[in-house]
C-alpha positions in Angstrom: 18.3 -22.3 6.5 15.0 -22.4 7.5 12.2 -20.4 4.9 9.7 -17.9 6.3 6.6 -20.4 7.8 3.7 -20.4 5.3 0.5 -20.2 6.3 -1.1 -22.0 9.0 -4.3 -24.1 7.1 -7.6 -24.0 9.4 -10.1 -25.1 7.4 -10.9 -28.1 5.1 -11.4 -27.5 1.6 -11.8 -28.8 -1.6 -9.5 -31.2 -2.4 -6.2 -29.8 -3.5 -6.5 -26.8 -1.7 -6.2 -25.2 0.9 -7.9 -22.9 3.0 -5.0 -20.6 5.2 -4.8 -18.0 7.4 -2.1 -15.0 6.5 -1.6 -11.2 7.1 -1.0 -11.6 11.0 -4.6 -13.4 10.6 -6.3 -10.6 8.9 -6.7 -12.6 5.8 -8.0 -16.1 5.0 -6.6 -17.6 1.4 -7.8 -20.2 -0.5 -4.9 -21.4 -2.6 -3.6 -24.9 -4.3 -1.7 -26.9 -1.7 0.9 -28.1 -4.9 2.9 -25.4 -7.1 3.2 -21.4 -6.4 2.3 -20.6 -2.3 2.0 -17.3 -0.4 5.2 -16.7 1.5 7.9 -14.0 1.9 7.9 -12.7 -1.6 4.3 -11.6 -1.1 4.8 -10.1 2.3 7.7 -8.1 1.6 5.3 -6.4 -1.2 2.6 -5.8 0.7 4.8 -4.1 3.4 6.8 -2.5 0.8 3.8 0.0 -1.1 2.4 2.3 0.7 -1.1 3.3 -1.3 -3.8 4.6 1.0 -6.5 5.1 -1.0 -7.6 5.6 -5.1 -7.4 2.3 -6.8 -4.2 -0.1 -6.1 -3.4 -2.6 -9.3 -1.8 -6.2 -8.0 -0.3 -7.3 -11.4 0.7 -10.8 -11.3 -1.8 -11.2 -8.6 -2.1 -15.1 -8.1 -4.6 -16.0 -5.5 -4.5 -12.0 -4.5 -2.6 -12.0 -1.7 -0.8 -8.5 -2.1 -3.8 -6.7 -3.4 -5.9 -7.9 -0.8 -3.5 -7.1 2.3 -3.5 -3.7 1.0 -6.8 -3.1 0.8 -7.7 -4.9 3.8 -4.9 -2.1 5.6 -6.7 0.6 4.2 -10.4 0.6 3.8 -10.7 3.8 1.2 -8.2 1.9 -1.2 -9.8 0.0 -3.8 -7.6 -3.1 -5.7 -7.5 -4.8 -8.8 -6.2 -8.0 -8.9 -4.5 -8.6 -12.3 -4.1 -12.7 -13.0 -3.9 -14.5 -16.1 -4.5 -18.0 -14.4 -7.7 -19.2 -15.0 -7.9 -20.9 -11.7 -5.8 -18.7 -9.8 -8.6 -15.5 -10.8 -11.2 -17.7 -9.3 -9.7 -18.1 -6.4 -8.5 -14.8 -5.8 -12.3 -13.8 -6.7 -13.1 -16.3 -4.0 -10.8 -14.6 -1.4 -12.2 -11.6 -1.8 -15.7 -12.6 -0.8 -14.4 -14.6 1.6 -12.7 -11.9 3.5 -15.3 -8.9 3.3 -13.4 -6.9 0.1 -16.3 -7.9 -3.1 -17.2 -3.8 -3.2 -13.6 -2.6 -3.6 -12.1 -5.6 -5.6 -12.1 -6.7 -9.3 -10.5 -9.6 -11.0 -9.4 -9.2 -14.1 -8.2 -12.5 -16.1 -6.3 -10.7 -18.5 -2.4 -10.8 -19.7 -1.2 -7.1 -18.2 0.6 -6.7 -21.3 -1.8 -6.8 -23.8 -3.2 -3.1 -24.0 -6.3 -4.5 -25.7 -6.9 -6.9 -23.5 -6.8 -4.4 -20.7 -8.8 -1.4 -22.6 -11.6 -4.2 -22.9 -11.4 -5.3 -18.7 -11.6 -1.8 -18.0 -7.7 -1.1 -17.0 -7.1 2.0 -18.4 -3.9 3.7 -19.1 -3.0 6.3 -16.5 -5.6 5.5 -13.8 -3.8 3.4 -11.2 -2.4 5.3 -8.1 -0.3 2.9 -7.1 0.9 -0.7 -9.0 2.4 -3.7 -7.5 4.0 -6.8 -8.9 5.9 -9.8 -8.6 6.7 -10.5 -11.6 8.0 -14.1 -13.1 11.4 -14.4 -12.3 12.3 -16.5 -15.6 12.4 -16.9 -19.3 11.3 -20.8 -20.4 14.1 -20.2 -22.8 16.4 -19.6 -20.3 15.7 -22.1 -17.8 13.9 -25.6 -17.2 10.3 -25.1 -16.6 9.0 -27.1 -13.9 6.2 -30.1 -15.1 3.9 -28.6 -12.7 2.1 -26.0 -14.7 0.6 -23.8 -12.3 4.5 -23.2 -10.6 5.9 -22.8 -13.8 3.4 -20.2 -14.6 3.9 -18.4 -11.6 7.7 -18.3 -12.1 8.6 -18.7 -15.6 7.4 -16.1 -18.6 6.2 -18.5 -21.6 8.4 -18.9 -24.8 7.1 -16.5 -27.2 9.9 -15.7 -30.4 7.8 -12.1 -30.9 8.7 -11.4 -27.1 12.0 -10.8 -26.8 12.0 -9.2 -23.4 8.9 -10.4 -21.4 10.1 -8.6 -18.3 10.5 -5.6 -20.2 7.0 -5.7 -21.6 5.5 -6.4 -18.5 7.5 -3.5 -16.4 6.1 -1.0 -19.8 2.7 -2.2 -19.3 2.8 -1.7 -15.5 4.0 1.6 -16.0 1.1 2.1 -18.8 -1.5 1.9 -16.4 0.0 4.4 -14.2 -1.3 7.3 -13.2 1.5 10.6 -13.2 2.9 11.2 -10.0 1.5 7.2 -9.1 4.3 4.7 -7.5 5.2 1.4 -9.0 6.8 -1.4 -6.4 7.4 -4.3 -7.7 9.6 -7.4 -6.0 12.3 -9.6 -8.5 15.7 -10.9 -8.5 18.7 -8.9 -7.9 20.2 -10.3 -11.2 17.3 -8.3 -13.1 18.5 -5.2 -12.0 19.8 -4.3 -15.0 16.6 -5.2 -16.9 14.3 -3.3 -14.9 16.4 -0.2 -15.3 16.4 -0.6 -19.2 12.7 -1.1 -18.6 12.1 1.5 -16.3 14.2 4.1 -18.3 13.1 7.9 -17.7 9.9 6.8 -17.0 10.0 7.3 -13.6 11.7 8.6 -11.2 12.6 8.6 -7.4 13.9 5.3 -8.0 15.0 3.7 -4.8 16.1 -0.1 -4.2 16.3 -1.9 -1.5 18.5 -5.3 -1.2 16.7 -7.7 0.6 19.4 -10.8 2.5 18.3 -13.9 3.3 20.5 -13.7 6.5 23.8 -11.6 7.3 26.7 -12.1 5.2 25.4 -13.9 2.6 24.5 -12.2 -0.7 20.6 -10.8 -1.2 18.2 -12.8 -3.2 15.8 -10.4 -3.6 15.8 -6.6 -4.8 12.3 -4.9 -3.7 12.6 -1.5 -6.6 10.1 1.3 -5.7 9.5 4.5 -8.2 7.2 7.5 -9.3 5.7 8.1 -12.2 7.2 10.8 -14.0 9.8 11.9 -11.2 12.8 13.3 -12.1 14.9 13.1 -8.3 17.6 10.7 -8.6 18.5 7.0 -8.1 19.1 6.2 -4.5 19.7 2.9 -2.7 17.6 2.3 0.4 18.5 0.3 4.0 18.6 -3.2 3.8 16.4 -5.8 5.2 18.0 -8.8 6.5 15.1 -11.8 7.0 16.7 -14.7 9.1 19.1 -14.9 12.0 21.9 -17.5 12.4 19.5 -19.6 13.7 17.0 -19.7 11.2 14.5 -17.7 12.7 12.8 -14.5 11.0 14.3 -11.3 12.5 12.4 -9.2 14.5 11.8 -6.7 11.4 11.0 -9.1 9.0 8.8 -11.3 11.4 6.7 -7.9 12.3 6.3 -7.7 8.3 5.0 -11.5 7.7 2.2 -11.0 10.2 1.4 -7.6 8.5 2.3 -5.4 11.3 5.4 -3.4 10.1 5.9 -1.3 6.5 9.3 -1.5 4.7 11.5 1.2 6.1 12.3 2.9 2.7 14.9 5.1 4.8 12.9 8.6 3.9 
């Protein structure tokens, strides 16, 4: 089955990067040509929250893809692009000069769930309007890490004994920064379901999910899970969003959302 096209590179950079454009064009990213790339996970995120303005934070951020198409959508919204890859906050920093956003971006190299660590880069509790994420979708002591670091970084929480939950922690922390009445979206698995709702607990509220298929009849490989802050209307499960037709290509729904041009349709 054929994946959602990456980027199309137009530029020469450094070497071992490269220099693509994304959004529908909108955006130009500088990212590593090897390990983690921008593709449909990143899309569906930016299509799937809905922040207009106040301050967005893109936790998990990588080379700021998400943070950036929102704030490129909507000029009042500022972002915050959370990333605890050394390289990976330079070149989201990077992006964001590069495409016009320096006045309403930050980069903040910090792990999100660290509350010092957050207190000291100026992420305060209960200040964010909106939060995003894509979290890692593994445990290293659950799976085998690939020997590139960057892609294992991107998809696999470190081995830490004191961490018992990583996902957990990082949901909490999410949450933390979170302003009452603000809306978390976050993409993951559909196997974490039941994690995120542990996570989650009565924390918020208007929960909704939305399955996301790789093509019809087979089973979704991604769950995009949307909620407010301190909500108490009940658990619902939204329409879902099939990505590829039998003959590979994107649908006509998800296509309009990879070149920026279409929201999720959240069914409300």
């Amino acid at each position: 089955m054929a994946e959602a096209p990456e980027p199309v590179a137009h530029e020469r950079p450094a070497d071992g990067l490269s220099s693509d454009a994304w959004f529908g064009g909108r955006l130009t990213l500088l990212q590593p040509k090897g390990g983690h790339r921008v593709g449909s996970d990143a899309a569906l995120l930016a299509a799937a929250a809905a922040p207009t303005d106040g301050r967005v934070v893109d936790v998990g951020a990588g080379v700021g893809a998400v943070g950036l198409a929102l704030a490129k959508r909507h000029e009042r919204l500022a972002a915050d692009l959370v990333e605890i890859d050394p390289r990976l906050a330079r070149l989201a920093a990077d992006n964001a000069a590069t495409n016009g956003l320096a006045e309403r971006v930050r980069v903040l190299e910090i792990d999100i769930r660290d509350a010092r660590a957050r207190r000291e880069a100026g992420l305060a509790d209960d200040a964010a309007e909106a939060v995003v994420t894509n979290p890692p979708f593994f445990d290293a002591r659950e799976v085998r890490t690939s020997p590139d670091a960057a892609r294992a970084r991107a998809h696999v929480f470190s081995a830490d004994a004191a961490d018992v939950a990583p996902l957990i922690g990082w949901i909490r922390a999410s949450l933390a920064i979170l302003t009452p009445g603000g809306r978390l979206t976050m993409i993951h698995r559909p196997e974490a379901l039941g994690t995120i709702l542990e996570a989650v607990g009565n924390r918020i509220g208007a929960l909704a999910l939305l399955p996301v298929f790789p093509r019809q009849g087979a089973s979704a490989h991604r769950l995009l899970v949307s909620g407010v802050k301190g909500s108490r209307a009940p658990l619902r499960i939204a329409p879902a969003l099939v990505l590829h037709q039998d003959d590979g290509r994107l649908t006509g729904e998800a296509d309009a959302i990879h070149r920026g041009e279409a929201l999720i349709d959240w069914g409300v």
